[in-house]
N, C-alpha and C positions, 0 to 999 in steps of 0.2 A: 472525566472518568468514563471508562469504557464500561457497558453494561454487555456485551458481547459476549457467549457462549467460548470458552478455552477450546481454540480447534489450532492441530498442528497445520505447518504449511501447506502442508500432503493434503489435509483435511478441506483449506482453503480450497486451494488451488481445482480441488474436486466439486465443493459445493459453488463454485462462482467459473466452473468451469468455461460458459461461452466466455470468462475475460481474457482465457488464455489459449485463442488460438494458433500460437506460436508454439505451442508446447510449455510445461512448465516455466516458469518463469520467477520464482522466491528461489532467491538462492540461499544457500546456506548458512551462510554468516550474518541471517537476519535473525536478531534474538529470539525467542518464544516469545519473551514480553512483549512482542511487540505484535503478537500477530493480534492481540483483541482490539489494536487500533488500524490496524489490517482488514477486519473481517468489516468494523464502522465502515474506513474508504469504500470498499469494496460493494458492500448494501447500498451505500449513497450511491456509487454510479450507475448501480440495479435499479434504482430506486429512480433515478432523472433520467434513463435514457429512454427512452422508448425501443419496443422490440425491432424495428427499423433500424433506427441511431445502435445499439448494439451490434449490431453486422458489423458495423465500422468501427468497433472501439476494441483495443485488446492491451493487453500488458506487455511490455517488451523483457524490461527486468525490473526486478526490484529486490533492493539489496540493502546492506549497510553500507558504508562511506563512510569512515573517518568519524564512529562513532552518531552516524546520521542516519536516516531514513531516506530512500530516492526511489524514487519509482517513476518509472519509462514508461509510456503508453505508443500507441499508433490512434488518432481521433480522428479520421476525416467525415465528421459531421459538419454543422453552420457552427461560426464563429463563436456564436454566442454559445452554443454546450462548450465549443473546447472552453471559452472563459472558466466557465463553471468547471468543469473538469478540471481544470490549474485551479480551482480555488479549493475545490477538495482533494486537492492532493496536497496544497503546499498546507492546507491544515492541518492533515496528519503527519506532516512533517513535522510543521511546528509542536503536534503535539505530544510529538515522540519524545523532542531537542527539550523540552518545557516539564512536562512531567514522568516520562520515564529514566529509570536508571542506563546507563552508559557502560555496558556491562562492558563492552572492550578497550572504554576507555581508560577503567581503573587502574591498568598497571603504567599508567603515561601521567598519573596523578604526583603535582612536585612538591604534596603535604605527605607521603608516602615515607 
C-alpha cells in the first residue's frame, strides 16, 4: 500500500525533476492510480543515489503497456546501483500488475 501524497504526472515529474533530464517523460496513458506508486519508485531512487550517481540517472519513458507499468531509465553508474535500480523498478511494476486496478484493461475483460 502506497502511503504517498496524490500528485499528478505534471506534479511528479516537477517534484523529482533532476529524474528527468530528457524532458518530461510520464506519458499519458499512465492511470492516476498509479502515480502514488510512481512518486514510492521515484523517492527510492532519491533516496539510494547519491547526488554524484544522480547526474547519471534519468527517465527515458514511462508509460502503460498492455495494461502494465514500464519505465525506461538511462543509469550509467556501478553495476551494483543499476542492480538496485532494476530491483526498484521491476517492484513497482509488480506492484502495479498485483494490486492495482487495470483501468484499460477492463473493456478486453471475457466475463463482460
Amino acid at each position: 500500500m502506497s502511503t504517498s501524497p496524490m500528485m499528478t504526472a505534471e506534479e511528479l515529474m516537477e517534484r523529482f525533476s533532476w529524474q528527468f533530464k530528457a524532458g518530461p517523460r510520464i506519458c499519458g496513458s499512465v492511470p492516476p492510480s498509479w502515480n502514488g506508486v510512481l512518486f514510492d519508485l521515484m523517492l527510492a531512487v532519491e533516496n539510494f543515489l547519491s547526488p554524484d550517481e544522480q547526474e547519471r540517472f534519468w527517465w527515458t519513458d514511462i508509460k502503460e503497456k498492455r495494461g502494465e507499468l514500464r519505465a525506461y531509465y538511462v543509469n550509467d553508474n556501478e553495476e551494483d546501483k543499476e542492480r538496485e535500480v532494476a530491483s526498484l523498478v521491476e517492484h513497482a511494476e509488480n506492484r502495479v500488475e498485483q494490486t492495482l486496478p487495470k483501468e484499460g484493461m477492463r473493456l478486453f475483460s471475457p466475463y463482460r
